[in-house]
N, C-alpha and C positions, 0 to 999 in steps of 0.2 A: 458831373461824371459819376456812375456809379463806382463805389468803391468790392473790392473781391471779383471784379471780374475780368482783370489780365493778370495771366501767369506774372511769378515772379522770380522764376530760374531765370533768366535771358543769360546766357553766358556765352564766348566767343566758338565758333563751331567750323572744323576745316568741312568744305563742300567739294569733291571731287568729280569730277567728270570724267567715265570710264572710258566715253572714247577717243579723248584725244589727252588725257592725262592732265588737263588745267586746272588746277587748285585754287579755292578762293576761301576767305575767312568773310565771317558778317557773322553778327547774335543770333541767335536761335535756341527755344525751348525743346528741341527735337532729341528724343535719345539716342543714344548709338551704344554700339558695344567694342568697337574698335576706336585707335587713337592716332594720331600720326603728327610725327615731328617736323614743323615748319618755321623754320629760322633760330634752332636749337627748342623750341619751345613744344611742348606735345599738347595738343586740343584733338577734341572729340572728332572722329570722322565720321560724313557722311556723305555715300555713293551714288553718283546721280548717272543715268543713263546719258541722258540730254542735258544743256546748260546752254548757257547764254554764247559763249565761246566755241557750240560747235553745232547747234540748230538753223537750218539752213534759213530761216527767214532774218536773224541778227546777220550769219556771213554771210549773205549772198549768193552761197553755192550749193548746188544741188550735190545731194551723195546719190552715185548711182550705186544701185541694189542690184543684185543679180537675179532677180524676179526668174529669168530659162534657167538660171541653172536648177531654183530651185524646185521650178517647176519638172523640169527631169530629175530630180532628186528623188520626189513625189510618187512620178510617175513607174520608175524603177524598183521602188520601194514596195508600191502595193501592185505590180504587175502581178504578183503570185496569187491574191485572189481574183484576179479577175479569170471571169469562168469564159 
């Protein structure tokens, strides 16, 4: 195996998922600039959109999007150019 070519930060790293608020720890070289305290202990935070705990192919649930509304949202929006 070559030697110099894996990082050697690996330290433990909180992963948060923005939309259903699930927190997980695993190692990771990733930076962050915020921290947050998990079982008195504070590790690096990092914000995830999506995660294994709220992607609908892992739960099995569809998230319905409101696709009309945002499409009237749209349409409302830019009526005033249209000539």
């Amino acid at each position: 195996m070559k030697q110099g070519l894996h990082p050697e930060n690996y330290r433990l790293v909180a992963f948060k998922d923005m939309s259903n608020d699930d927190v997980f720890l695993t190692k990771s070289t990733v930076d962050t600039k915020e921290t947050l305290e998990v079982e008195g202990v504070q590790y690096p935070l990092f914000k995830l959109e999506i995660s294994r705990t709220s992607h609908p192919f892992y739960t099995g649930k569809s998230k319905l999007i409101d696709t009309a509304g945002r499409i009237d949202k749209f349409k409302t929006k830019y009526a005033k150019f249209k000539k």
